[in-house]
Structures are given as C-alpha cells and as structure tokens.
N, C-alpha and C positions, 0 to 999 in steps of 0.2 A: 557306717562311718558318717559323721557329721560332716554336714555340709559345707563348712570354714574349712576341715581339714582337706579336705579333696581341694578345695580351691587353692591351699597353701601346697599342696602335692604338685598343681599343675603350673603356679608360680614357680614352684622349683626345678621343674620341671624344663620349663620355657627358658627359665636362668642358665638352666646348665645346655639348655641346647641352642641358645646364643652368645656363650662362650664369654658373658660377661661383657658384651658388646651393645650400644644400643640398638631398638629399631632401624636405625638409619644408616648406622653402619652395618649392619647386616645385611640390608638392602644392598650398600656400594660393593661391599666382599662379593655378594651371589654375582653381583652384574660384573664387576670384574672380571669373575671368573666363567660367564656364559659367554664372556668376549674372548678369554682368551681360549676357550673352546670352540667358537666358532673361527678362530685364529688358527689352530691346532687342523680344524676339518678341511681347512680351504688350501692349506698346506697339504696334507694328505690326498683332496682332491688331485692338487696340480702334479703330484709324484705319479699318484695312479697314472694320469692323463700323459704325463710323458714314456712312463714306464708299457702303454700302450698302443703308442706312437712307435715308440723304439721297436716292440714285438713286430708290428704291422708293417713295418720296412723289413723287417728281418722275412718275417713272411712275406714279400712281396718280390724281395730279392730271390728268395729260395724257389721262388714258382716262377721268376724270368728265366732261371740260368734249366729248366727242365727242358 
C-alpha cells in the first residue's frame, strides 16, 4: 500500500473519529464530559457516605438495645 494512501486512510480515519468536529472542540466535549463525570462520582460518593452512616446507626442501635 502506497504510502499517500495509508495517510488518506488515517485522515479518514481521525475524520470519522472526531465526528466532523475540530481539534478544539473535541477537546471542550472530552473536558465536559470528564467534569461531568467527576460530577457523577462525587455524587455517588456522598450516597455511599450516607447510605453508610444510615447502616452504622442501624447497627449501633441493634447492639444498644442487646
């Protein structure tokens, strides 16, 4: 395979896997979406954290009243 066409392979390549968007908005989309992930985790943390809280009263209650 000549060496233009790999290069036009990988052009199209990079086209179709930036969805027709430039460099720089591809950048803003990922960072976006790393925030709203880390948005997502910190959320999920505070659920755990209470949902753990809640168990530790329940077992703390269940071992006063023994």
């Amino acid at each position: 395979m000549p060496e233009n066409d790999l290069d036009l392979q990988i052009e199209r390549m990079l086209d179709a896997a930036m969805d027709g968007l430039t460099p720089h908005q591809v950048l803003i989309k990922a960072s976006l979406a790393e925030a709203a992930n880390v948005a997502e985790r910190a959320a999920a943390i505070e659920k755990n954290r209470e949902r753990a809280l809640r168990l530790l009263a329940a077992i703390e209650k269940s071992q006063s009243q023994q």
